[in-house]
C-alpha positions as CSV (number, residue, x, y, z in Angstrom):
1,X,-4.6,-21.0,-13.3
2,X,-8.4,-20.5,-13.3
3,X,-9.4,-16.2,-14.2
4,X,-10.6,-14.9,-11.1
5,X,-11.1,-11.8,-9.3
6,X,-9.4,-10.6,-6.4
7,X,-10.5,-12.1,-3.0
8,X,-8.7,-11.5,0.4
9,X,-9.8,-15.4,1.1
10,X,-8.6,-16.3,-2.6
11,X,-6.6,-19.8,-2.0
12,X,-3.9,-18.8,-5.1
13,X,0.0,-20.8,-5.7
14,X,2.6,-18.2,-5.5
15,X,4.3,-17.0,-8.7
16,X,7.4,-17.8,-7.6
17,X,8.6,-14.1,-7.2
18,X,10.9,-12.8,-4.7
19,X,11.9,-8.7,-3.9
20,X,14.8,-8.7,-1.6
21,X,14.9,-5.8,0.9
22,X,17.2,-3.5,-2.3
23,X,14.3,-4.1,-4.4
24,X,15.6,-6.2,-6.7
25,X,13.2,-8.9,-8.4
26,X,13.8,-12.7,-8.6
27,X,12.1,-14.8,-10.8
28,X,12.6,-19.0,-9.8
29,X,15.5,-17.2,-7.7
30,X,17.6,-15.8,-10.4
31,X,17.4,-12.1,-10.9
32,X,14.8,-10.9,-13.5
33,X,17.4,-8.5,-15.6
34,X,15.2,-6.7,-17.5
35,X,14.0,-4.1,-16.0
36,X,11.3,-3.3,-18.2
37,X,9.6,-6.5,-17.2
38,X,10.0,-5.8,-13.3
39,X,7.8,-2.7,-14.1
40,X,5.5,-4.8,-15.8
41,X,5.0,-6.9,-12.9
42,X,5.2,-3.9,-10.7
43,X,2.0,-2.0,-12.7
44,X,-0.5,-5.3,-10.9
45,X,1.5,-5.4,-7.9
46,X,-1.1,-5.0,-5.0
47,X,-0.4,-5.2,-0.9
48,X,-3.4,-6.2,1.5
49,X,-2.0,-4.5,4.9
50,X,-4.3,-6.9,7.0
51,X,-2.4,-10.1,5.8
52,X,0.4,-8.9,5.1
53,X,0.7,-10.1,1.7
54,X,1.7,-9.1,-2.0
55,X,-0.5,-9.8,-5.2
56,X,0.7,-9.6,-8.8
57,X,-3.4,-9.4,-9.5
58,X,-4.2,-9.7,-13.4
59,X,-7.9,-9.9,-15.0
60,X,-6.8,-13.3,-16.0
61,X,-4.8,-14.3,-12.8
62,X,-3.5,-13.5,-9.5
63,X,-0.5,-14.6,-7.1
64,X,0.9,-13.9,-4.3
65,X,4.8,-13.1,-4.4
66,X,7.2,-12.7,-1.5
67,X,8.8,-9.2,-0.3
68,X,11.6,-9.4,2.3
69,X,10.9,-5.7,3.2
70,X,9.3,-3.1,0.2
71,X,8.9,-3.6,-3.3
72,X,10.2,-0.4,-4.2
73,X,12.6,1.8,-2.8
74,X,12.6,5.6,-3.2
75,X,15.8,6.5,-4.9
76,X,14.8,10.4,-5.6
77,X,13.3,13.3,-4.7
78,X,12.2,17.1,-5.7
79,X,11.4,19.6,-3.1
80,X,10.5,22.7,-4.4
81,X,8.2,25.2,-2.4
82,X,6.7,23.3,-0.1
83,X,5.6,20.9,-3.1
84,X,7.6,17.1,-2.4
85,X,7.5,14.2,-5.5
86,X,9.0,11.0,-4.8
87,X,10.6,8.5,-7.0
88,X,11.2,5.0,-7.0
89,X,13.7,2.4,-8.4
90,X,11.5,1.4,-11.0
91,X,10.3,4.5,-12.1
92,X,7.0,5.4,-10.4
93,X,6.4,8.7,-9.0
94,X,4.3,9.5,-5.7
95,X,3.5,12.6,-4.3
96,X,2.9,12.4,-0.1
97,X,-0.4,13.0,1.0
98,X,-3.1,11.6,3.4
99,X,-3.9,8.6,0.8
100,X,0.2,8.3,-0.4
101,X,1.7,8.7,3.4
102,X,4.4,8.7,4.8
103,X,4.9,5.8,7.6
104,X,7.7,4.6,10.3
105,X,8.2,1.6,10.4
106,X,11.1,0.9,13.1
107,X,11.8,4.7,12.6
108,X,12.4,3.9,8.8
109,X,9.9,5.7,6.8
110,X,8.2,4.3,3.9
111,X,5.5,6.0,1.5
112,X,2.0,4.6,0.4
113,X,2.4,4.1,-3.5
114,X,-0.6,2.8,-5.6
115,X,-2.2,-0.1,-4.7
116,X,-1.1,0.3,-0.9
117,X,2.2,-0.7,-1.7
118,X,4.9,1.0,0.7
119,X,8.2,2.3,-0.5
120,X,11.2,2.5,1.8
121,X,13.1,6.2,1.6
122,X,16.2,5.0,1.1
123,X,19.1,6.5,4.0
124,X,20.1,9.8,2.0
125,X,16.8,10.4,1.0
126,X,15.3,10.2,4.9
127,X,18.9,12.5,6.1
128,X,18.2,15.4,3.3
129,X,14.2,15.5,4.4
130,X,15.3,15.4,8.0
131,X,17.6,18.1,7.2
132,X,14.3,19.8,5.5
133,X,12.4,19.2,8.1
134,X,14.5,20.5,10.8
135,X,15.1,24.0,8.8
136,X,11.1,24.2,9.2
137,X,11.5,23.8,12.9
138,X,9.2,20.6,13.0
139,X,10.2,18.6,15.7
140,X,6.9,18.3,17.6
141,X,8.3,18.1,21.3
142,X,4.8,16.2,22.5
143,X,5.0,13.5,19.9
144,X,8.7,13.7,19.6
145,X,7.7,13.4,16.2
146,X,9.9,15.1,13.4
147,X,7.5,16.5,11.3
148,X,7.6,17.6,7.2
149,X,5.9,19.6,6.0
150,X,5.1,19.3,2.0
151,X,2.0,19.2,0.1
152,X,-0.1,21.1,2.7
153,X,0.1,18.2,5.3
154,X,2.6,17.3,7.9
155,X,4.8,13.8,7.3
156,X,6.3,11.9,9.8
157,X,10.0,12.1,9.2
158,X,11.5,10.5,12.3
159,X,10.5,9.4,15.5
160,X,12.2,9.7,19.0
C-alpha cells in the first residue's frame, strides 16, 4: 500500500477488520485474541461522521475497517462529585464534555472518544447514570430529555 495521508476522498482496500456490535475485533474473520494488539489498532482508529466510515490511519498507511455498531463499549465508570470518567473495553478512558459527548442514538447513548470515535454505554452503565441523573432531578419536561449532570455540563442520558 502506497504512504499517504488521510483524505476523506482517499480510494484505500479495507484491512480486512471487523468490530461486531460487543466490541470484539476480527481479523480475516477469526477473532484477534490478543488483546494487546486490538489496542494497537485501536490507538489509529479514526471515524469520519459524514461517511460513516472507520480508518485504522498510520503515517505509512490507512484502511478502512468495518464496525457493526461502536468500536468500543464502555464497561466502567466513576462518579464522584459531580466529576464522571468513562472506561472502555480496551482500556481508554474519556471524560464527558462538549468535545467527548454524550449522544442517543435510538435512545442508546454513546460517548465521543478520541478521534470521533463513539462508544456505546453498555445497559448497566446507562440504568446507574439514569439512576444518577434522576436523584439530580434532571428530567427536562420541554425536551423530555433526561439530563446528567457531570463535568460542569448537562449529558443527555435518555430520551422520551
Amino acid at each position: 500500500m502506497d504512504t499517504k495521508f488521510f483524505r476523506k476522498d482517499a480510494e484505500e482496500d479495507s484491512f480486512n477488520i471487523r468490530i461486531d456490535y460487543h466490541g470484539t475485533w476480527y481479523h480475516d474473520g477469526r477473532p484477534i485474541e490478543r488483546t494487546r494488539l486490538a489496542k494497537l489498532f485501536s490507538s489509529v482508529l479514526h471515524y469520519d461522521p459524514e461517511k460513516d466510515e472507520y480508518w485504522l490511519i498510520t503515517p505509512h498507511e490507512q484502511g478502512r475497517i468495518d464496525v457493526e455498531d461502536a468500536p468500543y463499549i464502555i464497561t466502567e465508570f466513576n462518579y464522584d462529585d459531580d466529576k464522571l470518567v468513562f472506561t472502555t473495553n480496551l482500556g481508554h478512558t474519556v471524560i464527558p464534555s462538549p468535545d467527548h459527548a454524550i449522544i442517543l442514538k435510538n435512545n442508546i447513548p454513546y460517548c465521543i472518544t478520541t478521534n470521533n470515535v463513539p462508544a456505546r454505554i453498555n445497559r448497566q452503565i446507562r440504568e446507574d447514570l439514569i439512576n444518577i441523573a434522576l436523584a439530580q432531578n434532571g428530567f427536562n419536561e420541554e425536551s423530555g430529555q433526561l439530563l446528567l449532570r457531570a463535568n460542569g455540563h448537562d449529558h443527555v442520558i435518555a430520551s422520551s
